[in-house]
C-alpha positions in Angstrom: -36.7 3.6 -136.8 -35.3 4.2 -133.6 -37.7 3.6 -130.2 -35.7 5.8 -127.9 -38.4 8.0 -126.9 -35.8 9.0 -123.8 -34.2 11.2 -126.0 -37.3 13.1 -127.5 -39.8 13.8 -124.6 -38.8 16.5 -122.0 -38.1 14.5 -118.6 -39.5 17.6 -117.1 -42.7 17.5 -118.6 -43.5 13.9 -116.7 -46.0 14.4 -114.1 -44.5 13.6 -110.7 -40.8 12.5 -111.8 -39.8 13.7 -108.4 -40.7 11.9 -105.3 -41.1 14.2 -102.3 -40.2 11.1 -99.9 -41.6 13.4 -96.5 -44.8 14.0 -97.8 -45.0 10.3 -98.7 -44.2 9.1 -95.4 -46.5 11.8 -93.8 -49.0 10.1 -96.3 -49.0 7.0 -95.0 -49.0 7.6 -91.4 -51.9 9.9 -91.6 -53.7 7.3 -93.7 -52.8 4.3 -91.1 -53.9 6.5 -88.5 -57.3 7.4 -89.4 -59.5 4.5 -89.0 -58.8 4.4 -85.4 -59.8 8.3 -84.7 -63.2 8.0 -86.7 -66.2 6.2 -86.3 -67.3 3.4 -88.2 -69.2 4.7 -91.1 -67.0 8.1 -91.3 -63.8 4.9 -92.1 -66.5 3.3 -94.2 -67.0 6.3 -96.7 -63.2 6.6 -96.4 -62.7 3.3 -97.9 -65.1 4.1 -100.7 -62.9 7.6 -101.4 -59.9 5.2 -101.9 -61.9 2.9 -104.0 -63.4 5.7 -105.9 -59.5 7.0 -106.3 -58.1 4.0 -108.1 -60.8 3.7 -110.6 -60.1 8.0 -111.3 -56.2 6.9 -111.5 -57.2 4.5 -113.6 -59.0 6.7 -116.2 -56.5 9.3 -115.6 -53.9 7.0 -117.6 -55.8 6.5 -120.1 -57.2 10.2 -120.4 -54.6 12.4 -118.9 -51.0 10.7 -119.9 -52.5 8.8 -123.2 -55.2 11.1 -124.4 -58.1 8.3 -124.9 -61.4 10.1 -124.0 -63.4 8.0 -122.1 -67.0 7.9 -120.7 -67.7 3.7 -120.1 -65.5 3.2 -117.4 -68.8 2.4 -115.2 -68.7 -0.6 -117.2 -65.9 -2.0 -116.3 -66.1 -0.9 -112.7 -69.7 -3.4 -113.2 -67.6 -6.0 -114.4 -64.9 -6.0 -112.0 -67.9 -5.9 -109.1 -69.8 -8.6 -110.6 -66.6 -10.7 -111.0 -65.9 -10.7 -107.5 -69.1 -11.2 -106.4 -69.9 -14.5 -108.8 -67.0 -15.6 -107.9 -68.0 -15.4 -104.0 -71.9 -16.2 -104.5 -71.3 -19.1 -107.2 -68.0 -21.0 -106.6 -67.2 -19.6 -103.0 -63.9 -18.0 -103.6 -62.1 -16.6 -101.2 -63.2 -12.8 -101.0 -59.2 -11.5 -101.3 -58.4 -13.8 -104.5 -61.3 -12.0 -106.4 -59.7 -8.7 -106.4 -57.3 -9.1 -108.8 -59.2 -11.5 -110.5 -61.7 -9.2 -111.3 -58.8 -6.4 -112.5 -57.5 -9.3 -114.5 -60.9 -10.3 -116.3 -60.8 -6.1 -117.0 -57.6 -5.8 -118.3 -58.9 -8.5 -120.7 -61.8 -6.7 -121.5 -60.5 -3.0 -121.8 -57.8 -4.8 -124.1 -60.0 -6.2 -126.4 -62.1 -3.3 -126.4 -59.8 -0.9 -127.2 -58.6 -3.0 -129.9 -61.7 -2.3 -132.2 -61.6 1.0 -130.8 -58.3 2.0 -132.3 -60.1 3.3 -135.4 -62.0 5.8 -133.3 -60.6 9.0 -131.9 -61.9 11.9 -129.8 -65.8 12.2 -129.8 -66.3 9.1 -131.9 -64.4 7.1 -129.2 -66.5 8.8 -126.6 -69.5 7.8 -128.0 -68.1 4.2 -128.5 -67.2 4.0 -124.7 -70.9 5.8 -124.2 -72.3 2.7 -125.8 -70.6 0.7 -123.2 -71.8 2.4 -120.0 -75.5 2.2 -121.7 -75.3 -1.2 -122.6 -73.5 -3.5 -119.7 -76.1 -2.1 -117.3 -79.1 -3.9 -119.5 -76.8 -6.6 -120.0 -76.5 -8.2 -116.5 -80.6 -7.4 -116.1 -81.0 -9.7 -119.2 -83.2 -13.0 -118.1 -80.6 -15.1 -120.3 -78.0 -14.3 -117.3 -80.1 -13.9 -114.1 -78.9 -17.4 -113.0 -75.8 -15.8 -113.1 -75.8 -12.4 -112.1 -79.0 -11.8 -110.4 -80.7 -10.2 -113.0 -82.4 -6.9 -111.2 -82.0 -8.5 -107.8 -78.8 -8.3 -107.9 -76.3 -10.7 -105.7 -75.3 -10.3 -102.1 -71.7 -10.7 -101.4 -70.5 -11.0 -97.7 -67.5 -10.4 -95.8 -65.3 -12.9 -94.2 -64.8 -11.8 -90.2 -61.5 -10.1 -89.2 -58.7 -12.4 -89.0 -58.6 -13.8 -85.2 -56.3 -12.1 -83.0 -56.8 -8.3 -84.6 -58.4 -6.2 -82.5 -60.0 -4.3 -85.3 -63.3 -4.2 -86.4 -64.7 -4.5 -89.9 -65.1 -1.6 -91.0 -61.2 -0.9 -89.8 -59.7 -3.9 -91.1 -61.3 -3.2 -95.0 -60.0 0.0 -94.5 -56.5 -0.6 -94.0 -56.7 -3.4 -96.8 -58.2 -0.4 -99.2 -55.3 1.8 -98.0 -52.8 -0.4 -99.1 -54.3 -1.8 -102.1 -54.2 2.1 -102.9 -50.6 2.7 -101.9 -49.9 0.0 -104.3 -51.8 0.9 -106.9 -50.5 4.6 -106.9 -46.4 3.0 -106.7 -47.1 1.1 -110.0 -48.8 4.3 -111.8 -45.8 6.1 -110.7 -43.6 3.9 -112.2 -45.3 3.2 -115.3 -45.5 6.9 -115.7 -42.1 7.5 -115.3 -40.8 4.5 -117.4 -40.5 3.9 -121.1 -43.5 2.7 -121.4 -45.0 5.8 -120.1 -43.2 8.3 -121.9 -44.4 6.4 -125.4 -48.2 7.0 -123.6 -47.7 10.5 -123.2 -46.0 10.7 -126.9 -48.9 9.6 -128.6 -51.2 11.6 -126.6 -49.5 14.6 -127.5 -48.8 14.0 -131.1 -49.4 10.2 -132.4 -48.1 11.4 -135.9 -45.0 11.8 -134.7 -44.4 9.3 -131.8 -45.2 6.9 -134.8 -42.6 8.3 -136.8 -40.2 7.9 -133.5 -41.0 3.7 -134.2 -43.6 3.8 -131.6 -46.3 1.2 -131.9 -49.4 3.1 -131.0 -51.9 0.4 -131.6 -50.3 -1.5 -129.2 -49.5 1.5 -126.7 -53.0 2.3 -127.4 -54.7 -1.2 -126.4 -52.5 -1.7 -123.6 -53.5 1.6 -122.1 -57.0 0.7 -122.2 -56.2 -2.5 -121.2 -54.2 -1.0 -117.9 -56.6 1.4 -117.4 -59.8 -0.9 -117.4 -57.3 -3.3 -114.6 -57.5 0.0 -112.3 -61.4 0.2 -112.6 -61.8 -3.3 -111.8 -59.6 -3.8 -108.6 -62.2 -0.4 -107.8 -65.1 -2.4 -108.8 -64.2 -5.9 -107.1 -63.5 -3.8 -103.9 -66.5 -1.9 -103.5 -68.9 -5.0 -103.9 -67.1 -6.9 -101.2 -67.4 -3.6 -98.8 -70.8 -3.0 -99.8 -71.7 -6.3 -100.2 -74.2 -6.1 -102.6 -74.2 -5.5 -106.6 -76.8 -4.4 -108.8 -77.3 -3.3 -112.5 -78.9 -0.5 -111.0 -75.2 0.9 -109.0 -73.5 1.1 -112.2 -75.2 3.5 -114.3 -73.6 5.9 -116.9 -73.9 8.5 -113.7 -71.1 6.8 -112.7 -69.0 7.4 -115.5 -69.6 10.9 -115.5 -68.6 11.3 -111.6 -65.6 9.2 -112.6 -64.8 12.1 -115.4 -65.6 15.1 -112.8 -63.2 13.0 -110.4 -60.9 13.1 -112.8 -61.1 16.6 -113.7 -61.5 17.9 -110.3 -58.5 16.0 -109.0 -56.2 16.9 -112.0 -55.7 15.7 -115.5 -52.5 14.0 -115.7 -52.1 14.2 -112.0 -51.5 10.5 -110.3 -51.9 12.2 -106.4 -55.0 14.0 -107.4 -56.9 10.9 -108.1 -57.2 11.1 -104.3 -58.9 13.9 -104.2 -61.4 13.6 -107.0 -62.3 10.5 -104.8 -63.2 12.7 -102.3 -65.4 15.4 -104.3 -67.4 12.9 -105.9 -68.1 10.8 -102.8 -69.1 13.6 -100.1 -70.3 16.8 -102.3 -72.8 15.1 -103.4 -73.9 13.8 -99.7 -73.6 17.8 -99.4 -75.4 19.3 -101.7 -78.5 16.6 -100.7 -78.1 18.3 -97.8 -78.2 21.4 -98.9 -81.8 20.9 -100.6 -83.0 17.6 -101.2 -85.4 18.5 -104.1 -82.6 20.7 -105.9 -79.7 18.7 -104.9 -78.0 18.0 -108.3 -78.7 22.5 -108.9 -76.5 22.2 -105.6 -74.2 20.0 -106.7 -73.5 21.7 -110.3 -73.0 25.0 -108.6 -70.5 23.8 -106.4 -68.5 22.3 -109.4 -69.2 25.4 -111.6 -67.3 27.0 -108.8 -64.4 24.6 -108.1 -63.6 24.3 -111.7 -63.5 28.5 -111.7 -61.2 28.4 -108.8 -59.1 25.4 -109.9 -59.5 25.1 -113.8 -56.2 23.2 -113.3 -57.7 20.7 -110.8 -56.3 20.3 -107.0 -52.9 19.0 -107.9 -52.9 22.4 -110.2 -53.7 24.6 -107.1 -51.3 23.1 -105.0 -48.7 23.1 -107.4 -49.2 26.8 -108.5 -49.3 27.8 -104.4 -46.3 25.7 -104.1 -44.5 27.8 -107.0 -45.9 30.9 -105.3 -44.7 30.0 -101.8 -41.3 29.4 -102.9 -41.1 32.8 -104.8 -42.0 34.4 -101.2 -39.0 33.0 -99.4 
């Protein structure tokens, strides 16, 4: 059998096999220029939208472009965190190194996971991942690993200063270092999309039958996927406990998972962009709807995304694509 999959899958069914080069550029700038126009916490909670968008890119390649339903991926955001901060609080690494580190010791872990979880599909794999997100949490509070991780106290982690001669502050510097591990992070999704590899991903998910029959190895498509995807969610992880400097059982509940799914959702299945914006929704409507009413904040907050979804059942990236379609009929 044959693995051309080039000649079987519709290039123009590939999400974002186009580049639009202006809007990239515009990107950037925009994104360089912000942490010098906003005050320190406003640059803080952008850096945790950018955080929050790599671990929803990373789910979305596993969910959107392989079709692997997943609701553990607060695990492996709790492994990538408490790899970075051991690593700091035990053996004194350098903060940087443990970054990919800890999306290294995830790619390990998703891969091994998703070996075993090959035989499961749809629901049954959901409730496998479920399983996860319950069960890491009670793992790092075990007594057997509190000389390790903490136990319930947790571990503090803490930033080395700015590098002398920037005139940037803290909260500025790990900004711009979450900007571009994001820009990076979004350029290799891109490509992996839009390569070989990726068009066997999006094959399986939308019939595995046949991409076997095409000579595709989807147990190995499969696994890798998970593997990739749990990589994402641990660069995430590994970040946010060196900018919030503090990890605890507690901060990676299976509430995180879900707000990682609504992310994903919200920003657009399949969408790499959109990522980007699910960050966004699940980082400041919340803030919002406490706001709102503190006592009925999560009635607040399930309104709001009762409405969004009605308004963009498509996600963002939908919206703006359909008004983009719309706009060019116009003129």
């Amino acid at each position: 059998m044959t693995t051309d999959v080039e000649t079987r899958v519709d290039p123009r069914l590939i999400s974002g096999a186009k580049i639009p080069f202006k809007w990239v550029g515009l990107f950037i700038i925009l994104g360089a220029i912000i942490p010098f126009v906003v005050e320190g916490y406003t640059a803080f909670q952008a850096t945790l939208i950018m955080i929050y968008a790599i671990a929803i890119l990373g789910l979305n390649l596993l969910t959107g472009f392989n079709g692997q339903f997943s609701l553990g991926h607060s695990a492996f955001y709790a492994v990538g965190a408490y790899t970075a901060a051991i690593l700091v609080y035990h053996l004194d690494f350098p903060v940087y190194v443990t970054i990919p580190l800890g999306g290294v010791v995830c790619f390990v872990a998703g891969f091994l996971f998703g070996l075993p979880a090959l035989r499961l599909e749809g629901l049954y794999l959901a409730l496998a991942t479920f399983a996860l997100a319950v069960a890491v949490p009670q793992i790092l509070k075990s007594s057997h690993l509190e000389g390790l991780t903490g136990g319930v106290q947790g571990l503090d982690v803490f930033r080395p200063p700015v590098p002398e001669g920037l005139p940037l502050t803290m909260d500025q510097w790990w900004y711009l270092i979450a900007f571009g591990v994001l820009l990076i992070m979004l350029w290799l999704a891109w490509n992996l999309v839009n390569s070989r590899s990726g068009r066997a991903m999006m094959a399986i998910r939308d019939n595995p039958i046949a991409a076997g029959s095409m000579g595709i190895n989807t147990s190995l498509y499969k696994s890798l996927t998970f593997g990739v995807s749990a990589f994402y969610t641990g660069i995430a992880g590994a970040m946010a406990a060196i900018v919030i400097e503090f990890v605890a059982p507690d901060s990676f509940t299976f509430q995180l998972s879900i707000l990682l799914f609504i992310g994903l959702v919200v920003g657009g299945t399949g969408s790499i962009w959109g990522a980007i914006f699910g960050g966004f929704f699940i980082l400041m409507v919340p803030n919002v709807a406490e706001e709102i009413s503190t006592g009925l904040s999560y009635a607040v907050f399930g309104v709001i995304l009762i409405l969004v979804i009605y308004v963009m059942p498509t996600g963002f990236a939908g919206l703006v694509k359909m008004l983009g379609v719309r706009i060019k009929k116009m003129f």
